[in-house]
C-alpha positions as CSV (number, residue, x, y, z in Angstrom):
1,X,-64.8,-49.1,0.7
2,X,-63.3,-49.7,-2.9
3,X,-61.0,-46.7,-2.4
4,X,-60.0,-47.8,0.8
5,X,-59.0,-51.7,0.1
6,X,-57.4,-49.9,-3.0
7,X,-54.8,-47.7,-1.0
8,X,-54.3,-50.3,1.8
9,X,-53.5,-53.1,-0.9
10,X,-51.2,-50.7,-2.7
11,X,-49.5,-49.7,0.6
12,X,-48.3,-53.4,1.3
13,X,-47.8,-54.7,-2.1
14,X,-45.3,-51.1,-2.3
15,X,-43.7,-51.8,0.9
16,X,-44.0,-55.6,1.2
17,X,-43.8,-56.8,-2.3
18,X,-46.5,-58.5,-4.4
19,X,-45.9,-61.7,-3.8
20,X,-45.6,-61.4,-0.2
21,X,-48.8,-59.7,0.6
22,X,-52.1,-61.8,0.8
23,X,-55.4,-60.7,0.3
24,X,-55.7,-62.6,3.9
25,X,-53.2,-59.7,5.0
26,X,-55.4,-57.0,3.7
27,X,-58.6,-58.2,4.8
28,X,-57.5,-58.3,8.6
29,X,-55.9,-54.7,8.7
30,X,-59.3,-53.6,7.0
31,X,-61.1,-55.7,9.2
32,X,-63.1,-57.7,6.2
33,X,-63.2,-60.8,5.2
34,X,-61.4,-62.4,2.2
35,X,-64.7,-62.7,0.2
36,X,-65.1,-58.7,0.5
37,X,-62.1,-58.1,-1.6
38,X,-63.0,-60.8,-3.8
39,X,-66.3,-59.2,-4.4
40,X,-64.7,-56.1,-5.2
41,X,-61.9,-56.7,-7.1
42,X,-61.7,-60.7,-7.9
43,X,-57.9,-61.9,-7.0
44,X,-54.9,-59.9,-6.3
45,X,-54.3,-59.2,-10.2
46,X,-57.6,-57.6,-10.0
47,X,-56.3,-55.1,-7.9
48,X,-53.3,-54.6,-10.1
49,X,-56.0,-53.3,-13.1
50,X,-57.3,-51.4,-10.4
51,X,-54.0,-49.8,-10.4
52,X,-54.2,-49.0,-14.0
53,X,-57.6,-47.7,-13.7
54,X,-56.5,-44.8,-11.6
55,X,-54.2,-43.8,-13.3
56,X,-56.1,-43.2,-16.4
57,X,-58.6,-41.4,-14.0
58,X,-56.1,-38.8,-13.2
59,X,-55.0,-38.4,-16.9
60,X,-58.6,-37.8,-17.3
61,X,-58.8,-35.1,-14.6
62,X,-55.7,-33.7,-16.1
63,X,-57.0,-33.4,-19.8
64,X,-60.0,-32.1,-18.3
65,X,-58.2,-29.0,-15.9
66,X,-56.6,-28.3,-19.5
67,X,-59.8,-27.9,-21.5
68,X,-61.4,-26.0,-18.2
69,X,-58.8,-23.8,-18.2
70,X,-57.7,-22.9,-21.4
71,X,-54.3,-23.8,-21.4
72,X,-52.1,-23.1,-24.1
73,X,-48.8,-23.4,-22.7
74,X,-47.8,-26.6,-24.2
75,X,-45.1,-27.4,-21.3
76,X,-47.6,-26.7,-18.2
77,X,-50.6,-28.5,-20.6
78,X,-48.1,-31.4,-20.7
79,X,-46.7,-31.2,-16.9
80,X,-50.7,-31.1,-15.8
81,X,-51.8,-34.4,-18.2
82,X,-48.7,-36.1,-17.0
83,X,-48.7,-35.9,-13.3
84,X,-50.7,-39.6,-13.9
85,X,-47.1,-40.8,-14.9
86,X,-45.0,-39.3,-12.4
87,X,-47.8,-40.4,-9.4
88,X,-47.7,-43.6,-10.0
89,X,-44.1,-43.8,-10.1
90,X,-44.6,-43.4,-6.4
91,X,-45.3,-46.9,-6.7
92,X,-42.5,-49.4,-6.5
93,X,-40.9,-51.2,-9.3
94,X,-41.8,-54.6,-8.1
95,X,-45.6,-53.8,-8.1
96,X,-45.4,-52.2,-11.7
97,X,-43.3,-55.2,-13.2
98,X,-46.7,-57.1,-11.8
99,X,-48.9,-54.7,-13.6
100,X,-46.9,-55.4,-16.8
101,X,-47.2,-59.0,-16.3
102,X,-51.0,-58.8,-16.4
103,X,-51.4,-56.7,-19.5
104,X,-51.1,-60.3,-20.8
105,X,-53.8,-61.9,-18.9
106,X,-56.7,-59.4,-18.0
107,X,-59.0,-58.1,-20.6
108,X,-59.9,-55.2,-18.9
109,X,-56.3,-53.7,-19.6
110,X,-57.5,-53.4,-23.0
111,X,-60.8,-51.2,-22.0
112,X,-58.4,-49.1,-20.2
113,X,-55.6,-48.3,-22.2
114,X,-58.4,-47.6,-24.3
115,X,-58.9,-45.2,-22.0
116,X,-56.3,-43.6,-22.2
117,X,-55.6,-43.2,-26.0
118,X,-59.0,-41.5,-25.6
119,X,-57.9,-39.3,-22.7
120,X,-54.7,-38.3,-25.1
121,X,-56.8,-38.1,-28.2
122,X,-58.6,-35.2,-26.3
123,X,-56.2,-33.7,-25.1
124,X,-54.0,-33.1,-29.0
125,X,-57.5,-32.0,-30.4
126,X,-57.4,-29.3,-27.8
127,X,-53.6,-28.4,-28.6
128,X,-54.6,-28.8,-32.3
129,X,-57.4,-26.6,-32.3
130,X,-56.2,-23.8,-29.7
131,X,-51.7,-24.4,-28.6
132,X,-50.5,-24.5,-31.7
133,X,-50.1,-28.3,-31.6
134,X,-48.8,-30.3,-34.6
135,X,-50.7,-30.5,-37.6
136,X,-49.1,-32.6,-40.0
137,X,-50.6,-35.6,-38.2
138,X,-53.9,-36.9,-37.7
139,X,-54.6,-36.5,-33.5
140,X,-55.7,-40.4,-33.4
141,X,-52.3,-41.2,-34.4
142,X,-50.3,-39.1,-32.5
143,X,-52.4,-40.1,-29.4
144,X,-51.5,-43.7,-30.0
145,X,-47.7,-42.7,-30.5
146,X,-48.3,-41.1,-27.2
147,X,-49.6,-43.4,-25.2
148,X,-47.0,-46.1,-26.7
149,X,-44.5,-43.7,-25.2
150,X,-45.7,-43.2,-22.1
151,X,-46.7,-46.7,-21.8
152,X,-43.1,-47.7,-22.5
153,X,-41.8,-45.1,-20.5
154,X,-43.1,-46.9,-17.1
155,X,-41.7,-49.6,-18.6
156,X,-38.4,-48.6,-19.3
157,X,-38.3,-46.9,-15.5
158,X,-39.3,-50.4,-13.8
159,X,-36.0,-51.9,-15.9
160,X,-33.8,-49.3,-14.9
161,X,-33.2,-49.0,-10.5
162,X,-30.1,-46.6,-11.2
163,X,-31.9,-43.9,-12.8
164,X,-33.6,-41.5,-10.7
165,X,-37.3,-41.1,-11.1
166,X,-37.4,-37.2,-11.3
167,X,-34.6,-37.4,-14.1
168,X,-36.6,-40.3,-15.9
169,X,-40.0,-38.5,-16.1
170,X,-38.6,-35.1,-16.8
171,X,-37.4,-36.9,-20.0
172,X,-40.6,-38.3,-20.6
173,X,-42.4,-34.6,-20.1
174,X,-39.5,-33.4,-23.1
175,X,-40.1,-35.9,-25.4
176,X,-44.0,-35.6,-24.9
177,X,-43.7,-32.0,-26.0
178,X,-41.2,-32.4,-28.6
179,X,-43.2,-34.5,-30.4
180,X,-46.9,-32.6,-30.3
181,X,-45.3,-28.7,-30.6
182,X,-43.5,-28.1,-33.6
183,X,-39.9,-26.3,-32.9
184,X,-38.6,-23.4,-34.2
185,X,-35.0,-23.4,-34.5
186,X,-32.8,-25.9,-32.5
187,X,-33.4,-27.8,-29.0
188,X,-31.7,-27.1,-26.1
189,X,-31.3,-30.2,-23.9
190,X,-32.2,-30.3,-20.0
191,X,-30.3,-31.7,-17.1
192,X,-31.9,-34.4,-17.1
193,X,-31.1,-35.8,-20.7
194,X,-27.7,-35.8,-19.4
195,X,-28.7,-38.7,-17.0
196,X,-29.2,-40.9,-19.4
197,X,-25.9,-39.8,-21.7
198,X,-23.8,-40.5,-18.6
199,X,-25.4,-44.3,-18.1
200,X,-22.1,-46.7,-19.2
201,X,-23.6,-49.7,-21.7
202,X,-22.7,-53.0,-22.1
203,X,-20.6,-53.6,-25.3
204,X,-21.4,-56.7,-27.8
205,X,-20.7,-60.2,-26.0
206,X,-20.4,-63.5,-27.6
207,X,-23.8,-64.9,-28.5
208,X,-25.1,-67.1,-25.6
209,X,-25.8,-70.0,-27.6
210,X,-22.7,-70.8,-28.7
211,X,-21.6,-70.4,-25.1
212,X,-24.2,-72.8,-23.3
213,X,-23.7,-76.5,-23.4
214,X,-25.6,-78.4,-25.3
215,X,-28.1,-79.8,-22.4
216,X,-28.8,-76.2,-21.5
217,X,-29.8,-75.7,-25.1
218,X,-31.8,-78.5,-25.2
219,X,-33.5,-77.4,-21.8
220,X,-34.1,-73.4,-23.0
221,X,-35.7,-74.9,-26.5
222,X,-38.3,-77.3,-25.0
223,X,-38.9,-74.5,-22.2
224,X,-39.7,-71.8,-24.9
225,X,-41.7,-74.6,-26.6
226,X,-44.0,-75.3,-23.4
227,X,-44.2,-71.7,-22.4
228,X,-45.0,-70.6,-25.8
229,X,-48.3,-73.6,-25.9
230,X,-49.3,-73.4,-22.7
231,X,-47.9,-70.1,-20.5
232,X,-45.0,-70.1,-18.1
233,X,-47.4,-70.2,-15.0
234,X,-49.0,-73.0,-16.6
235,X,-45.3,-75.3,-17.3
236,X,-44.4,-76.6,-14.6
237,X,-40.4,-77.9,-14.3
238,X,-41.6,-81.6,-13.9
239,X,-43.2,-80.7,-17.3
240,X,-39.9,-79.7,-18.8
241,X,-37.7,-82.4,-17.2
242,X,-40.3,-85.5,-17.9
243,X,-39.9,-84.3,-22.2
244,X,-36.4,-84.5,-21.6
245,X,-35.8,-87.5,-19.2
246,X,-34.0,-85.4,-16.5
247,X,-34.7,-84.4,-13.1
248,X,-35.7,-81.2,-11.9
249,X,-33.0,-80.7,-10.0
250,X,-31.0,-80.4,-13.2
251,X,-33.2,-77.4,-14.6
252,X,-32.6,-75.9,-10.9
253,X,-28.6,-76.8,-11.1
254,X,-28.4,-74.8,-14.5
255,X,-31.4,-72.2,-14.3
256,X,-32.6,-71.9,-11.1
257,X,-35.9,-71.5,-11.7
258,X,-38.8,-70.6,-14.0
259,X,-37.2,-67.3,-13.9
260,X,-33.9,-68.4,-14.7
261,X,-35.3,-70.0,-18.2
262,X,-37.0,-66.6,-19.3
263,X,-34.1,-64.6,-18.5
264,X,-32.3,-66.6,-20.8
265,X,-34.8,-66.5,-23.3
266,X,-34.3,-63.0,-22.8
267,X,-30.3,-63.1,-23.5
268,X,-31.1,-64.7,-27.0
269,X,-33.3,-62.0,-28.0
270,X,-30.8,-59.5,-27.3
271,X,-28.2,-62.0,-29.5
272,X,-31.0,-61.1,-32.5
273,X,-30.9,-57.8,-31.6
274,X,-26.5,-57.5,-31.2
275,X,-26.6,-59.8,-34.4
276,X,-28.4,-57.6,-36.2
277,X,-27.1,-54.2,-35.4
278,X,-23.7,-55.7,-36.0
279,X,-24.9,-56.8,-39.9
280,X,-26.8,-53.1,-40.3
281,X,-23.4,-51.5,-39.3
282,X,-21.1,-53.1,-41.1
283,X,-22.6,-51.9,-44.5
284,X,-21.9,-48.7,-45.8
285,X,-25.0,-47.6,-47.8
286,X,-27.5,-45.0,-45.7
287,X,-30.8,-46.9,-46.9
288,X,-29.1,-50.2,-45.1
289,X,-28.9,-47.3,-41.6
290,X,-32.2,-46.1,-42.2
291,X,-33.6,-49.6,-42.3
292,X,-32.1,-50.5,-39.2
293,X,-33.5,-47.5,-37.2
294,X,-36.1,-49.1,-36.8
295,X,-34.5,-52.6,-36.2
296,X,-36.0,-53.5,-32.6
297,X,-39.4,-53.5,-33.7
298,X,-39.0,-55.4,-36.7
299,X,-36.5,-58.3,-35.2
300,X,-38.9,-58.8,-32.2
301,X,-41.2,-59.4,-34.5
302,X,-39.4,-62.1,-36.6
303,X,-38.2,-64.0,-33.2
304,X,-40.3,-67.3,-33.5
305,X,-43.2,-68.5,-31.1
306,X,-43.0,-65.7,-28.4
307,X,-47.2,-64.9,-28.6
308,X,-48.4,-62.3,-26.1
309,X,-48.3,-64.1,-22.5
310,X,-44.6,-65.2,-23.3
311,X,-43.7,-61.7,-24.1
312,X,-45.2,-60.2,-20.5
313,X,-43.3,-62.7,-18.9
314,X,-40.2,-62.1,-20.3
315,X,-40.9,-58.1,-20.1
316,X,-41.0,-59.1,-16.7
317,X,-38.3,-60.5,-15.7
318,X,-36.1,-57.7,-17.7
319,X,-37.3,-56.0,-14.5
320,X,-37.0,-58.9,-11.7
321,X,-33.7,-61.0,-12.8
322,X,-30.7,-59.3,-13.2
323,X,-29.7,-61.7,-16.5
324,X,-32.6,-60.4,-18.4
325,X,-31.8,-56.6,-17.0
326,X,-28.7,-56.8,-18.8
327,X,-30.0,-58.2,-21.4
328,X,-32.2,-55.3,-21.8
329,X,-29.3,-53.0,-21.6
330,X,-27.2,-54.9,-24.7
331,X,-30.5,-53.8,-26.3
332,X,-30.4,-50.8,-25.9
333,X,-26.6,-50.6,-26.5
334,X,-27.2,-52.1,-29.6
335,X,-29.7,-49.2,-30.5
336,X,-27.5,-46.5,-29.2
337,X,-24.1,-47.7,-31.4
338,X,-27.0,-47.5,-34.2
339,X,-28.6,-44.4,-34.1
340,X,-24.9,-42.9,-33.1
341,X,-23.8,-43.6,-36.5
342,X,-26.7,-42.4,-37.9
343,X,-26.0,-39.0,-36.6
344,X,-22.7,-39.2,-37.9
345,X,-24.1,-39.9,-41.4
346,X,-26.5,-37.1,-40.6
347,X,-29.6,-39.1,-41.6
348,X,-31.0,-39.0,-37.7
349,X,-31.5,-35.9,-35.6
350,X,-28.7,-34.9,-33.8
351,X,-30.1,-32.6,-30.7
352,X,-30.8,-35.3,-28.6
353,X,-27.5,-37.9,-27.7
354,X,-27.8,-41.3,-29.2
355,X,-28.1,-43.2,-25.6
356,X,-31.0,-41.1,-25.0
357,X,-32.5,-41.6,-28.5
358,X,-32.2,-45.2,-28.4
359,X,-33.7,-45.2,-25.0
360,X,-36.9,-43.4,-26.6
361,X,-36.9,-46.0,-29.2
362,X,-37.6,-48.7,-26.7
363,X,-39.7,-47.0,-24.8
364,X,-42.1,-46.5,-28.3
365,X,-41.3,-50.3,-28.7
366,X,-42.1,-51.6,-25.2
367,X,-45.3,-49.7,-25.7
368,X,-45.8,-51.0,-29.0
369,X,-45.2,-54.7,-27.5
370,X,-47.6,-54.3,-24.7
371,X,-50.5,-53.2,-27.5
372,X,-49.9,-56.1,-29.3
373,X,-49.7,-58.4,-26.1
374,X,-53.6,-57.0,-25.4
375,X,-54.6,-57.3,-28.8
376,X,-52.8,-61.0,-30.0
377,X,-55.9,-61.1,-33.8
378,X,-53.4,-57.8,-34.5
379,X,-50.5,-59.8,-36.9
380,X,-46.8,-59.4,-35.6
381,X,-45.9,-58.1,-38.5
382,X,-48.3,-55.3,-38.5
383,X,-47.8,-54.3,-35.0
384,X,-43.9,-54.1,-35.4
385,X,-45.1,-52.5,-38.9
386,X,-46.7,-49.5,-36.5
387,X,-44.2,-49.1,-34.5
388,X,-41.4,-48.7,-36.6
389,X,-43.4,-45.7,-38.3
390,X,-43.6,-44.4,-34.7
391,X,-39.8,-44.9,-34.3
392,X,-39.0,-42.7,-37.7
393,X,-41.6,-40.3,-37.3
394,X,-39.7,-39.0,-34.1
395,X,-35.9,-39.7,-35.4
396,X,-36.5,-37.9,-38.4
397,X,-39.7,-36.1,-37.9
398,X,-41.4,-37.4,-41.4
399,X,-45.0,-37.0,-40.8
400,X,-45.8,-39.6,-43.5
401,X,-44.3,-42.0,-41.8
402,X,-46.6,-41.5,-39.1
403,X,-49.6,-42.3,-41.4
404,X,-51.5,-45.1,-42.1
């Protein structure tokens, strides 16, 4: 019966959206009552970890066809542990922007992305021990970097509607194997890198700030405020409108909605980002560069009061609202006009184009984010710390960065 509410529940929320479909919907064409589903699963976010959970179950499966079968082909070893990723992109992007959402509110995300470090952490012992897998760092480590990519990855394909899902997890699949199998001599690219070099990016823009007036300033700052105390579901608007002695209506005439607040929030975290690309480039010494590889990590985690339920939210809606989408693409403009002149100084590999390259970056950072949003103790400054090692350890292939 599990298996079956799971696939009916997945069919609507795919086809009919998440916030359309009600467990009351579900029940009926299963012909259960509501308190069935409950008893299984809890609430309709219980059946989003549910989600989760099978997908680490076929990653399992997958790691475990590998060892069964002896593979040492790193590619088909990858394609086999992967086909978990490009499964559930079969899913739509609404559901998974859901998914993401309650990284930040269910504890049992943790036990499963738990999961699947372990699953990876198999999986590069075997390729350690009998492919020829990398050796120059420690196969806890690398699992982590893995599963931050992958993580990201699904992340980074829920933001991004124009790029095709075959090209997207092909890119993935690379970038999996470049990183556990060291090369010999240089990389050829594949079609499907060229997707991504082809994607047009938003240049710089006048920082928003300056732009708003200053009652939609005011509004933003006690919005972050509230969210940051006591969670954006939690805030209402009358909360927000009664600290500032305005109606409602004027959040909804200036924002539009909850929505409309965190997409801004998420336009002035892409102003720290532009901001400080801008400063890194405009300096001519290569340690200045090298420190501002890893710049995303570390400016997200300077930005003040965004704790971990903030941060799904606003991961969110760089999916759902098309301010915060581009918001997310200045990012990663930002990162591309960074690592491009790093490749011109030659202190950042070259055989992959810098759109591509910065789009890797994220995906290592989103993944990095989401850890830290199920794990809050971890300090900020540690997790972006992590990353960042991540980051350089696959930009210039260091393995001591990659250590503890």
């Amino acid at each position: 019966m599990r298996a079956q509410i799971l696939r009916c529940a997945l069919s609507h929320f795919s086809r009919d959206g998440f916030e359309a479909t009600s467990l009351r919907t579900i029940a009926d064409e299963l012909d259960v009552s509501v308190p069935t589903l409950r008893n299984y699963f809890g609430s309709k976010d219980g059946l989003l970890v549910a989600t989760l959970e099978r997908l680490i179950d076929v990653v399992d499966l997958g790691v475990q066809e590998i060892v069964s079968q002896g593979l040492t082909d790193p590619e088909r070893a990858v394609r086999v542990a992967l086909s978990a990723d490009a499964s559930n992109r079969a899913l739509s992007r609404d559901l998974m922007a859901h998914v993401i959402r309650v990284a930040a509110t269910e504890p049992e995300v943790t036990r499963i992305m738990n999961r699947l470090r372990s699953s990876l952490e198999a999986a590069v012992v075997y390729g350690q021990k009998e492919a020829g897998g990398r050796q120059d760092v420690e196969a806890s480590r690398l699992a982590q970097i893995l599963a931050d990519l992958i993580i990201g990855a699904m992340v980074d394909w829920v933001q991004s509607p124009e790029t095709e899902t075959e090209a997207h997890t092909e890119v993935v699949v690379r970038t999996v194997i470049d990183l556990i199998v060291p090369r010999a001599g240089p990389r050829v690219p594949v079609p499907a890198e060229q997707v991504f070099e082809a994607m047009p990016l938003p240049e710089p823009v006048p920082q928003a700030r300056g732009l708003r007036s200053e009652l939609q300033n005011r509004i933003l700052d006690v919005a972050h405020r509230l969210f940051a105390a006591h969670g954006v579901r939690e805030t209402s608007l009358d909360a927000i409108a009664d600290e500032l002695s305005i109606s409602q209506l004027t959040i909804f005439y200036h924002f539009g909605s909850k929505d409309g607040l965190l997409a801004q929030l998420a336009v002035d975290i892409a102003d720290v980002i532009d901001g400080g690309v801008a400063d890194v480039l405009a300096e001519e010494k290569d340690s200045d560069l090298r420190e501002g590889i890893a710049l995303i990590p570390r400016k997200i985690g300077d930005l003040p009061d965004f704790g971990p339920k903030l941060s799904a939210e606003i991961l969110r809606v760089m999916v759902t609202h098309p301010d915060a989408r581009m918001a997310a693409r200045r990012i990663h403009g930002a990162m591309a006009r960074l690592v491009a002149m790093g490749q011109d100084r030659g202190i950042v590999r070259s055989d992959h184009g810098p759109v591509l390259l910065a789009r890797i970056i994220l995906d290592l950072t989103y993944g990095g984010l989401l850890r830290w949003i199920q794990d809050p103790t971890r300090p900020v400054p540690e997790s972006a710390l992590d990353t960042m090692r991540s980051v350089r350890l696959f930009l210039r292939g260091d393995p001591s960065e990659a250590r503890d």
